[in-house]
C-alpha positions as CSV (number, residue, x, y, z in Angstrom):
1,X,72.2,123.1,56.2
2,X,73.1,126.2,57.6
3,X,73.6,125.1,61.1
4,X,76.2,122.5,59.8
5,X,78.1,125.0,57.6
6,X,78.3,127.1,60.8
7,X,79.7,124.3,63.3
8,X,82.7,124.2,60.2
9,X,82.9,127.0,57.6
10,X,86.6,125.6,56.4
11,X,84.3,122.2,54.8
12,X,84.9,122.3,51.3
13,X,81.0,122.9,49.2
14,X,81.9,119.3,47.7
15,X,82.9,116.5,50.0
16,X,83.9,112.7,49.6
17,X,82.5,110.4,52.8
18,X,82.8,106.4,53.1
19,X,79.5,106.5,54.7
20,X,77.1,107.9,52.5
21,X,73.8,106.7,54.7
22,X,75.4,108.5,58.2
23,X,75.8,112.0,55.6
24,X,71.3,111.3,55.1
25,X,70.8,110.3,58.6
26,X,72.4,113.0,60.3
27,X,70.3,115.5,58.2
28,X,67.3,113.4,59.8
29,X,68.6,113.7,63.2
30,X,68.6,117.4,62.9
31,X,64.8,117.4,61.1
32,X,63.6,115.4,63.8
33,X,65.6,117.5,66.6
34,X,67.7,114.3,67.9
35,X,71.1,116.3,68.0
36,X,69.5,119.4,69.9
37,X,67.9,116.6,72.5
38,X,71.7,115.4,72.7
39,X,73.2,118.3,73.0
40,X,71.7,118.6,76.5
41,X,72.9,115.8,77.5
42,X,75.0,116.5,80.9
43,X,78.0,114.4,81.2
44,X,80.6,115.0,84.4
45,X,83.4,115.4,82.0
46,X,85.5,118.9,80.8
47,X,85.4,119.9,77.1
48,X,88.9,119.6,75.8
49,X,89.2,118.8,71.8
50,X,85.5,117.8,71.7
51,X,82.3,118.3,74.3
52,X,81.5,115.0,75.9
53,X,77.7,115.7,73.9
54,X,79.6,115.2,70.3
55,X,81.2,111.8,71.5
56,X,78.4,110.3,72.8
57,X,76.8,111.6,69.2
58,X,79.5,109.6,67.6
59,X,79.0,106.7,69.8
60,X,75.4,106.7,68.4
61,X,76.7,107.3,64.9
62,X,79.0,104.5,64.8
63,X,76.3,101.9,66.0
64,X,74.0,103.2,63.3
65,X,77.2,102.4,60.9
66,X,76.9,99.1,62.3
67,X,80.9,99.5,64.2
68,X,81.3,95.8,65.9
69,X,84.1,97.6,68.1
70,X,84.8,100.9,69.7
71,X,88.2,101.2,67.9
72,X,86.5,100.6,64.8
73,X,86.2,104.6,65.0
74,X,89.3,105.4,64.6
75,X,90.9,101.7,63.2
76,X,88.0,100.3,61.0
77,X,88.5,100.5,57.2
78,X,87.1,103.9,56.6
79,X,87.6,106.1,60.1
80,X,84.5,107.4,61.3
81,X,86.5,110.0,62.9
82,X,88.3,111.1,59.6
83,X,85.2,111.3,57.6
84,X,84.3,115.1,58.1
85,X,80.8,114.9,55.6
86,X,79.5,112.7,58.6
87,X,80.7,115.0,61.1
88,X,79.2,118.1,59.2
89,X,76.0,116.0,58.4
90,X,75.1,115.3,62.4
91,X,75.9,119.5,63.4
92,X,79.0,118.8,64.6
93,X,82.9,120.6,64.1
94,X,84.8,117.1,64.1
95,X,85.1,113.6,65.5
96,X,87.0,112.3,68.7
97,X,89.3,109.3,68.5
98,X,87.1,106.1,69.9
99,X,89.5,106.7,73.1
100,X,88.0,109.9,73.7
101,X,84.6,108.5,73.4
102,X,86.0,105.4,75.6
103,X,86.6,108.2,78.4
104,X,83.1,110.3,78.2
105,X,81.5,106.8,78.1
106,X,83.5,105.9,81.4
107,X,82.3,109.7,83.0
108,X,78.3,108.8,82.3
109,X,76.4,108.5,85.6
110,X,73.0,107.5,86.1
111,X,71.7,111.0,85.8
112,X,73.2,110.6,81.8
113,X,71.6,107.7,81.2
114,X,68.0,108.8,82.5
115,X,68.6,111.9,80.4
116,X,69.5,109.9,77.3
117,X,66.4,107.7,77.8
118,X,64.5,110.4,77.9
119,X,65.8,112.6,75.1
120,X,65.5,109.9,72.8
121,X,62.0,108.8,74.3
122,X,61.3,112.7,73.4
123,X,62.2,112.2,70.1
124,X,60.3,108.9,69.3
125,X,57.4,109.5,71.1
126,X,55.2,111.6,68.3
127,X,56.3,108.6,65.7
128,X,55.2,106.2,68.0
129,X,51.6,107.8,69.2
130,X,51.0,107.7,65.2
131,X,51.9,103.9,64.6
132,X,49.3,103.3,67.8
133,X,46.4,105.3,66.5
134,X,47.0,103.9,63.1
135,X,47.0,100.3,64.5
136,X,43.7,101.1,66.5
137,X,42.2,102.8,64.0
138,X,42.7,100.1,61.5
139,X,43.1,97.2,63.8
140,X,41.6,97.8,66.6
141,X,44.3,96.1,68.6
142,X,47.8,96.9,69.8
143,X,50.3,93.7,69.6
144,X,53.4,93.8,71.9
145,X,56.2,91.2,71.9
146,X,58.5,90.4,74.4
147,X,61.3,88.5,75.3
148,X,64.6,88.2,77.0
149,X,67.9,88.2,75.3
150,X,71.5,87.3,76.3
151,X,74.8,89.5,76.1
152,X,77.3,86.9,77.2
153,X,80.7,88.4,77.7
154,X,84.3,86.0,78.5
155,X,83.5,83.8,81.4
156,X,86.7,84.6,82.6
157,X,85.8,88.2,82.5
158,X,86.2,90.4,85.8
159,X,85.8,94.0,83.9
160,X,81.9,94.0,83.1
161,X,80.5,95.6,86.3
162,X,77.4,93.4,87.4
163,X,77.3,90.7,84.8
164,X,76.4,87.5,86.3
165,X,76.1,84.2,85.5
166,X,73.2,82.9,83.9
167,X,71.5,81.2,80.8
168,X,73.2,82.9,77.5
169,X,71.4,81.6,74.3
170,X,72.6,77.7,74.5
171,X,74.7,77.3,77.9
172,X,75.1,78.9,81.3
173,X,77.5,81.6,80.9
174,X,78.9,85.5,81.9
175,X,76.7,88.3,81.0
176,X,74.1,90.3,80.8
177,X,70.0,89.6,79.7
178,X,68.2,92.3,77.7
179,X,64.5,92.7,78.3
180,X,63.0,94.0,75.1
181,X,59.0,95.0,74.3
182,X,57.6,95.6,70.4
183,X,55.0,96.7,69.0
184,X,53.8,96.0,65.6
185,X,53.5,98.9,64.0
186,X,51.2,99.5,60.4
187,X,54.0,101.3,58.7
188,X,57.5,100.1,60.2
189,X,56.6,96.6,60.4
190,X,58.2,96.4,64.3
191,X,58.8,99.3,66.3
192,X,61.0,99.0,69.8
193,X,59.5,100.2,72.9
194,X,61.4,99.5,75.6
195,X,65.1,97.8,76.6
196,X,66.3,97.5,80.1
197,X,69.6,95.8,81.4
198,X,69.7,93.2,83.5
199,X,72.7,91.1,85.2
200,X,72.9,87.3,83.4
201,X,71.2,85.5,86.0
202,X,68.2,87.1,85.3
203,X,64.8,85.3,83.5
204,X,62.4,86.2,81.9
205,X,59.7,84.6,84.5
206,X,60.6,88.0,86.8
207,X,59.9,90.3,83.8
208,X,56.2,89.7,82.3
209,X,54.7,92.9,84.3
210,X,57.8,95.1,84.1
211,X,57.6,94.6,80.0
212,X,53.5,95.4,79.8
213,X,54.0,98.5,81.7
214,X,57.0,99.6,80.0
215,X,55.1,99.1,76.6
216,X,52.1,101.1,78.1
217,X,54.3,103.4,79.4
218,X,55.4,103.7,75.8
219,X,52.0,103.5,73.7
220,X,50.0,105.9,76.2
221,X,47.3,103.3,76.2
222,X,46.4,100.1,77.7
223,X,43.6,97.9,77.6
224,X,40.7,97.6,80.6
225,X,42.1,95.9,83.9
226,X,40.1,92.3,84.8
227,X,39.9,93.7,88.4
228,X,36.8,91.1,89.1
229,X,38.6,88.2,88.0
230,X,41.2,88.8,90.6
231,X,38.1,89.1,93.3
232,X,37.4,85.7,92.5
233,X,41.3,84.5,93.5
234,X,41.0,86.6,96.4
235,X,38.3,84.5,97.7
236,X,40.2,81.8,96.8
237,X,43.0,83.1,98.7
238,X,41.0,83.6,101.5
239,X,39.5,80.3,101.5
240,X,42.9,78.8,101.3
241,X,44.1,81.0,104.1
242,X,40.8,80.3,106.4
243,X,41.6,76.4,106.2
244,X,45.5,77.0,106.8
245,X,44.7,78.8,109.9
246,X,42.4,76.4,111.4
247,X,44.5,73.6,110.5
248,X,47.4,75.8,112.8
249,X,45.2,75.9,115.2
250,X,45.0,72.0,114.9
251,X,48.8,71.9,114.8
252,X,49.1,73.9,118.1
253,X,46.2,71.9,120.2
254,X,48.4,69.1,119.7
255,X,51.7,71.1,120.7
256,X,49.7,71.9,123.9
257,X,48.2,67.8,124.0
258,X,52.1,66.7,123.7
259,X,53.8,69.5,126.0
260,X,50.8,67.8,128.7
261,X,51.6,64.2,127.7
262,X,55.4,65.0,128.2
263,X,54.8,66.8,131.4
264,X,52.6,64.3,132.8
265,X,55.1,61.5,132.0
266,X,57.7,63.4,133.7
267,X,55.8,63.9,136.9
268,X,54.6,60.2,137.0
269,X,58.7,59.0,136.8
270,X,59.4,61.1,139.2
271,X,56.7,59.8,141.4
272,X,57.8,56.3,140.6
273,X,61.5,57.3,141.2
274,X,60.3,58.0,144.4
275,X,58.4,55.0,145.7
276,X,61.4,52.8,144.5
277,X,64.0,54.9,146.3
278,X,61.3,54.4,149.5
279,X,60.6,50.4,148.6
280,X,64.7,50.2,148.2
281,X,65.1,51.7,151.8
282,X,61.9,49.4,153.6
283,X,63.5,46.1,151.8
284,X,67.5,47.0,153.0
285,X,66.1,47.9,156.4
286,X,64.8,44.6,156.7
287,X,66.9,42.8,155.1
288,X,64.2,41.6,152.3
289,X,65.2,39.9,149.4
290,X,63.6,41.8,145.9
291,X,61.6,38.7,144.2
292,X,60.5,39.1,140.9
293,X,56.5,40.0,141.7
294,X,57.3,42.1,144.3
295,X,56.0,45.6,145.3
296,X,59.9,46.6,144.6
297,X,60.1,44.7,141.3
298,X,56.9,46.0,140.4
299,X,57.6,49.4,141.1
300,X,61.0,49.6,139.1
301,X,58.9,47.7,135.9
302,X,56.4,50.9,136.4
303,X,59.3,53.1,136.2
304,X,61.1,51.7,133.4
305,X,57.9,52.2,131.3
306,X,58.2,55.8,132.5
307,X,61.4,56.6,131.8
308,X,61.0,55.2,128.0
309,X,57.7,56.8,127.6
310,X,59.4,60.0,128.1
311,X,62.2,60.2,124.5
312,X,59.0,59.4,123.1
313,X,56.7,61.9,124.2
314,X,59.4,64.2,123.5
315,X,59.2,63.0,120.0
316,X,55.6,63.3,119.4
317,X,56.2,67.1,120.7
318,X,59.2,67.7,118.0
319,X,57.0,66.4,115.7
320,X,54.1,68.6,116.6
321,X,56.2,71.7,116.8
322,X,57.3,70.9,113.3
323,X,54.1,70.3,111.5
324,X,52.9,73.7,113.2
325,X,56.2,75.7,111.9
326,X,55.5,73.9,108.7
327,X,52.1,75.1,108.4
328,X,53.0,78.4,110.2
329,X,54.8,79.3,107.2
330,X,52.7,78.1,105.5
331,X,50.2,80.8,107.0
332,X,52.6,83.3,106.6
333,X,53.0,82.6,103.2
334,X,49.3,82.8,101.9
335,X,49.3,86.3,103.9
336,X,51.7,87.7,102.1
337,X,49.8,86.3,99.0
338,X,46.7,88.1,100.5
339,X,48.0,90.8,100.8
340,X,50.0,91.1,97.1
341,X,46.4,89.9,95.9
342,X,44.6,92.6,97.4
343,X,46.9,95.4,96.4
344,X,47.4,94.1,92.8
345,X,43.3,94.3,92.9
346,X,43.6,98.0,94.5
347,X,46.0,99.1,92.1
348,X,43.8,98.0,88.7
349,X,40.9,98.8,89.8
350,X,42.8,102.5,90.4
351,X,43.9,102.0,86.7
352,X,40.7,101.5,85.3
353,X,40.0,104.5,87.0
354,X,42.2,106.9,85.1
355,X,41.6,104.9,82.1
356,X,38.4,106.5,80.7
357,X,39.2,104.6,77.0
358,X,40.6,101.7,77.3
359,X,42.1,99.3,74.0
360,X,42.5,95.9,73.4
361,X,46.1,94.9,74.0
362,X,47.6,91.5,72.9
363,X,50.9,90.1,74.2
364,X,53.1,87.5,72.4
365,X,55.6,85.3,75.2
366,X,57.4,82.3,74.6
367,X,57.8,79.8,77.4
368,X,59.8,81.3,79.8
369,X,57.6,84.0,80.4
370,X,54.9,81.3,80.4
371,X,54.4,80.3,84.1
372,X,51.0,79.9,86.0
373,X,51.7,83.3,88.0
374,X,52.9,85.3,85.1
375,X,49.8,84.5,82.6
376,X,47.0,84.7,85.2
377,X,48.8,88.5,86.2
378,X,49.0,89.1,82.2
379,X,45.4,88.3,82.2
380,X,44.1,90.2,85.2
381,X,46.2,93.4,83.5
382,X,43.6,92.9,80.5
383,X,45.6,91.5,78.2
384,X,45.3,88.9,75.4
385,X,47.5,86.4,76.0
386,X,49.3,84.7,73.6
387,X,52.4,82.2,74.8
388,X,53.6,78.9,76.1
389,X,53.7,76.8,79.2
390,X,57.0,77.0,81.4
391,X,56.1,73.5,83.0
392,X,57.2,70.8,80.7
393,X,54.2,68.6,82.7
394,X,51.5,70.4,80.6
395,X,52.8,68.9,77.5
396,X,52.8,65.3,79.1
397,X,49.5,65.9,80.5
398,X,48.1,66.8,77.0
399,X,49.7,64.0,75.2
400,X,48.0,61.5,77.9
401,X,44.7,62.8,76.6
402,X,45.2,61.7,73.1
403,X,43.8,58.8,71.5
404,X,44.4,56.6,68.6
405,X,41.0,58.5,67.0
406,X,42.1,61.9,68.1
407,X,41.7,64.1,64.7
408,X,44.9,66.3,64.4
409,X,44.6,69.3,62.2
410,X,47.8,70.2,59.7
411,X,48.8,73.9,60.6
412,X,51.8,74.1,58.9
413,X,54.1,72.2,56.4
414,X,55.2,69.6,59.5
415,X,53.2,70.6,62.3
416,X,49.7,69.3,63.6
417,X,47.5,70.1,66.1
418,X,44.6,69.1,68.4
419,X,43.2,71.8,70.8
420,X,41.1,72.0,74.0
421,X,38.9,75.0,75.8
422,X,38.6,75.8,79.2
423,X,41.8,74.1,80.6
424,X,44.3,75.0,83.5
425,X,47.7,75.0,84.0
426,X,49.3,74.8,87.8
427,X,48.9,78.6,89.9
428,X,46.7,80.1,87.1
429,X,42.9,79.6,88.3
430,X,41.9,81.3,84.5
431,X,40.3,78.7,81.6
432,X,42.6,78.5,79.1
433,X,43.0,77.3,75.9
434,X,45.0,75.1,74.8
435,X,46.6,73.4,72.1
436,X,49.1,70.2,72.1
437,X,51.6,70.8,68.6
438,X,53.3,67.8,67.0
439,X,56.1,68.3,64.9
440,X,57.0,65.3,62.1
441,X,61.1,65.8,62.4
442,X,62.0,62.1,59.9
443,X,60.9,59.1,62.1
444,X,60.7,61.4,65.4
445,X,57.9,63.6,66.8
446,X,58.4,66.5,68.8
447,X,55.7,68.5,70.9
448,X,54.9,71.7,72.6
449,X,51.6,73.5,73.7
450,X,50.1,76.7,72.9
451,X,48.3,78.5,75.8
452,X,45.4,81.0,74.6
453,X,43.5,83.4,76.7
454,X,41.3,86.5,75.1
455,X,38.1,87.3,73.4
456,X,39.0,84.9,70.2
457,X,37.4,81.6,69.3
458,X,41.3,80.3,68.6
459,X,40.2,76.6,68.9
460,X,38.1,77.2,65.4
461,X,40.7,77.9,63.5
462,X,43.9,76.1,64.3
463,X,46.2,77.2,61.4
464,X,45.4,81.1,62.3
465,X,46.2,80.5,65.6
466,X,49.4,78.7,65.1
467,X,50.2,81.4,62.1
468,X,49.6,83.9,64.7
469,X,51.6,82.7,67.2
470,X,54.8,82.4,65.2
471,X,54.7,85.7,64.1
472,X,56.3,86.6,67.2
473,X,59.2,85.7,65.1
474,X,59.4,88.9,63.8
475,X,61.1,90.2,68.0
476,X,63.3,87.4,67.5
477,X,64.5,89.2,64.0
478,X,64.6,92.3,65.7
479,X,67.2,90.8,68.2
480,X,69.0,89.1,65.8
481,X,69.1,92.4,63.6
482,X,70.0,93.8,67.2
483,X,73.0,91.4,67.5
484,X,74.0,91.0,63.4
485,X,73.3,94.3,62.1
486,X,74.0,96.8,65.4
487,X,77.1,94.3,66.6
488,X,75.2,94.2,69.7
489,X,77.1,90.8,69.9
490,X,80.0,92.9,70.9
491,X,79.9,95.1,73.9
492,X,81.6,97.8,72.9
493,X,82.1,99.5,76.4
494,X,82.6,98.3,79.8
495,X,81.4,101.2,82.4
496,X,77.8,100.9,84.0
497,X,76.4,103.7,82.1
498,X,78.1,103.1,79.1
499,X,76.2,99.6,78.8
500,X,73.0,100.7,79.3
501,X,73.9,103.8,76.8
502,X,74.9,101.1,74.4
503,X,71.2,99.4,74.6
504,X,69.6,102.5,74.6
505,X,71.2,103.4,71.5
506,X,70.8,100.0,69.6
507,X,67.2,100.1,70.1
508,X,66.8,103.4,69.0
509,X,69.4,102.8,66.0
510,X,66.7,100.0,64.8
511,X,63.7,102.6,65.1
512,X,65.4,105.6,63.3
513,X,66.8,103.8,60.3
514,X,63.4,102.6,59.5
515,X,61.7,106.2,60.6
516,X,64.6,107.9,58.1
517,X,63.4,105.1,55.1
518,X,60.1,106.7,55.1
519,X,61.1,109.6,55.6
520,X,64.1,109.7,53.0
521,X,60.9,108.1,50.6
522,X,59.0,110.9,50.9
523,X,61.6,113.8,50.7
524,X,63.1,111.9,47.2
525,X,59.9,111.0,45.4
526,X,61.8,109.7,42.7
527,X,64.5,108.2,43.5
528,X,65.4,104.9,42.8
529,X,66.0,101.3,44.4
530,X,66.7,100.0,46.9
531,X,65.6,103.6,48.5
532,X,62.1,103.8,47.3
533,X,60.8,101.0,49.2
534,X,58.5,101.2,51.9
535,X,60.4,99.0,54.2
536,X,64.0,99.0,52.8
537,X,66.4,95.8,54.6
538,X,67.9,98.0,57.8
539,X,70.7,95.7,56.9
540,X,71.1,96.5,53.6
541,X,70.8,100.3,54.8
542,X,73.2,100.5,57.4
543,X,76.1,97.3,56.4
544,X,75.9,98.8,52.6
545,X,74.4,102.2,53.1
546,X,76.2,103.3,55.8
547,X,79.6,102.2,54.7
548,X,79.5,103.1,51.2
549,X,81.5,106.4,49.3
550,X,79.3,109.2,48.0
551,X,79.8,112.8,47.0
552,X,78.4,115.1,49.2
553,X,77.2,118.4,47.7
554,X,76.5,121.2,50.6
555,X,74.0,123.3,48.9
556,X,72.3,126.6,51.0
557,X,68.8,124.6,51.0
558,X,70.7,121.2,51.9
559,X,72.8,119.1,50.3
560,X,72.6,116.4,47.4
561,X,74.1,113.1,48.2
562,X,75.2,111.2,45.0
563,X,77.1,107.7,45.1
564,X,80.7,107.1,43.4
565,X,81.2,104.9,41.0
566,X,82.6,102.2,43.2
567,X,79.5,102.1,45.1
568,X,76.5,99.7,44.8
569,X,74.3,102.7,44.1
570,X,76.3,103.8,41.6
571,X,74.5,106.6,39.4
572,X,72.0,107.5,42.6
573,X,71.5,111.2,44.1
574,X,69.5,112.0,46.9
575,X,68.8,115.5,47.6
576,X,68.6,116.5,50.9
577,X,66.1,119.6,51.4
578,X,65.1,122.2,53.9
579,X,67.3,124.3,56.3
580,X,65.0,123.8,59.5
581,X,62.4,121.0,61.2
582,X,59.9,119.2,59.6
583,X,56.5,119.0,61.5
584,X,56.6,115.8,63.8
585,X,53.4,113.8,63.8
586,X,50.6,114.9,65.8
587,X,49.0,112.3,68.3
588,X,44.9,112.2,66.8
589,X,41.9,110.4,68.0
590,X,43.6,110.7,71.6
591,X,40.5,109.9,73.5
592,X,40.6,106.2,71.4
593,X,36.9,105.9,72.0
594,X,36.2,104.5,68.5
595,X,38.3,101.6,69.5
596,X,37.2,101.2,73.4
597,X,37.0,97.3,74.8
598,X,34.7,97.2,77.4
């Protein structure tokens, strides 16, 4: 550690901290180079006390100690900012007070959050390009997860810069939404991706593309486009938009019929306004009474039909104008669809292109990413698609097909189902399959449908599928570990940058604790529980871990950690070895061809 004796020569060799884990992970941080990538952070703001680089540090420090409030750094039980060990640990000479890191938080820009993104994108990326050739080489598949989760704030709240109103968890509300991508890693169990910041009236029907390509953009690898399927719905399309056009056309023959008929009428009233004004004049001239089957009479009957022939001829022509606008837009419309269509087709085919090895990629969605659009683009992208239907009509559709002899297969301890191939759903021209769920809740039965699209026979085996669907439980852990464990619950700041900072951070909190676990594993061979587990409880780690008392002993190849007496790991020492970086892991079997989908 001889960095961190140099940032603070006065530290004594044997130190007491109240957050034993933060003393381990900050000797991580600096094996894996995440304070150097920090350090470089830039940040509008003049050094006073402390660079703005060591508070946002501490900002990341105090989520990984799980702080549910930014005065929790200075306030909280045991100070972060007292607790020197920590400060040591993580490279640097001291800790602000949480108002000084309120402040740099307040000078981020845009430019601070892209560089964060991508320092700590930097940092992840060689852990990451291992989990995805291990899960090819072993699996042959990559599984993402994605879904959309609220940050409500006080609805009476006018200090959150772009939070909206929108769905939050259970009732419309102020916020934000959080789009988040997984991926299922061999060794960590779940590994985030990708989190991007949205206002609250934000769903997750707009974010089904924007979460693949992050996740590719992530992974380095995605799956072979369907480019000739979407040839298929362009001829479609252009079916649809040949037989709008010509019905136009209809529409606007009948404008021109009306504007005739209404012209015609006009010109025959005016003639007939005419001959009565001239029949008037002959019968006053002579003094000749107007009888009832006169020429007079019989002219002003002609021109009464006239003159209420004309409202409706005008009619007829506001009716034809409409039904041509209608169906202009309608024009318009498929056009623009046309035209999406034929770019989206451009643009995969341009991907399989540069995509000399492509994978097999399956996604997990729940409902709300489940509309016709969104699945038959998931699809098209060459994707395995795993999700529900948004449209509540599906499930009433498939509960019309069932019959009293319909044989329901058990999948779970209450749950049944009964499953079709080769159906639809509304804007998605794909086969599908799909399955109807019934759920024995007492005396009631609840249902939903599972919608299947890839290269698996799904319908054959009913439990896998519906086992395999619910495993996309483990994202909705990860943002409840998100929300419980990282207090994402509680938005600890309330400037633009600082936000998305915040999200960044949380993510990559979630990711490092399990990276140090394995590491930590491997560096103390022998050391004993709870730390010798593969997959240690991050909350365990960070609500117990991180906010526990331990010795720390600064030694010149490290330091030894060892727990006090009043700690739950009473008894345990964990030496900390090596003064510099530990090799990273290196991306193999980059090509991927042993695991190509054609």
């Amino acid at each position: 550690m001889r960095d961190a004796e140099a940032a603070n020569p006065d530290v004594p060799a044997t130190t007491l901290t109240n957050h034993a884990m933060l003393v381990v992970w900050g000797h991580f941080a600096r094996q894996i180079g995440l304070i150097d990538a920090l350090k470089t952070i830039p940040i509008p703001q003049r050094k006073r006390d402390h660079t703005p680089q060591t508070k946002l540090i501490e900002f990341l420090v105090a989520i990984l100690g799980g702080s549910a409030y930014l005065q929790d750094i200075s306030q909280g039980p045991h100070p972060l900012d007292q607790d020197q060990a920590v400060a040591q640990a993580w490279g640097q000479p001291g800790w602000a007070d949480y108002s000084g890191v309120s402040r740099t938080l307040a000078a981020c820009t845009e430019e601070t959050v892209a560089a964060v993104t991508q320092a700590l994108q930097a940092v992840s990326q060689p852990l990451i390009d291992r989990e995805v050739m291990l899960a090819l080489r072993d699996r042959g598949v990559i599984l993402y997860d994605g879904d959309l989760t609220s940050r409500p704030v006080s609805n009476t709240s006018t200090t959150y810069p772009d939070a909206e109103f929108g769905w939050m968890s259970d009732a419309i509300g102020l916020g934000y939404q959080a789009a988040m991508v997984s991926m299922h890693s061999p060794t960590y169990g779940r590994l985030w991706l990708k989190v991007s910041q949205h206002p609250g009236s934000v769903v997750s029907s707009t974010q089904a593309e924007a979460l693949v390509r992050a996740a590719e953009a992530r992974t380095g690898v995605r799956p072979r486009r369907r480019p000739e399927l979407l040839a298929g719905h362009i001829a479609q399309q252009t079916a649809q938009l040949q037989a709008a056009e010509s019905k136009l056309a209809h529409y606007e023959a009948q404008i021109t019929e009306a504007q005739e008929r209404l012209a015609e009428v006009g010109r025959e009233r005016v003639e007939w306004q005419q001959r009565v004004a001239a029949l008037s004049a002959e019968y006053q001239a002579k003094n000749r009474p107007e009888r009832p089957h006169s020429r007079l009479a019989q002219a002003r009957k002609r021109l009464d039909v006239r003159i209420r022939r004309c409202p409706r001829r005008e009619r007829d022509l506001r009716q034809a104008e409409k039904r041509a606008e209608r169906q202009r837009e309608r024009v318009v419309e498929l056009e623009a669809e046309l035209e999406q269509l034929q770019q989206r087709h451009a643009r995969l085919v341009e991907d399989n292109r540069t995509n000399p090895s492509p994978i097999r990629a399956i996604i997990r969605l729940d409902a709300g990413f489940g509309s016709g659009p969104n699945v038959a683009l998931l699809i098209e992208m060459g994707c395995e698609v795993y999700s529900k239907p948004t449209n509540c009509q599906v499930t009433a559709a498939l509960r019309r097909r069932v019959r009293p002899e319909t044989t329901w297969t058990r999948v779970g301890r209450n749950a049944e189902m009964v499953a079709w191939e080769q159906e639809t759903i509304a804007n998605c021209p794909y086969p599908l399959d799909a399955a109807l769920e019934r759920f024995h809740n007492g005396d009631k039965l609840r249902h939903s449908v599972l919608l299947h699209y890839g290269y698996g026979e799904v319908t054959a085996d009913l439990p896998a599928w519906f086992a395999f669907y619910n495993g996309r439980q483990t994202i909705e852990a990860g943002i409840k570990e998100g929300k419980d464990v990282f207090q994402m619950h509680h938005l600890k700041v309330r400037s633009p940058a600082g936000l998305k900072i915040q999200e960044q951070f949380a993510a990559f909190a979630a990711n490092f604790v399990r990276w140090a676990a394995l590491w930590l594993r491997e560096t103390c061979p022998h050391v004993e529980a709870p730390f010798d587990r593969p997959q240690p409880s991050v909350k365990q780690m960070v609500r117990i871990g991180a906010n526990t008392s331990a010795w720390v002993i600064w030694q010149p190849q490290g330091c030894l950690v060892r727990f006090t007496e009043l700690s739950p790991f009473a008894g345990i020492e964990l030496p900390l070895q090596g003064n510099g970086y530990f090799q990273l892991p290196l991306r193999l079997f980059k090509s991927c061809n042993f695991c190509s989908v054609h």
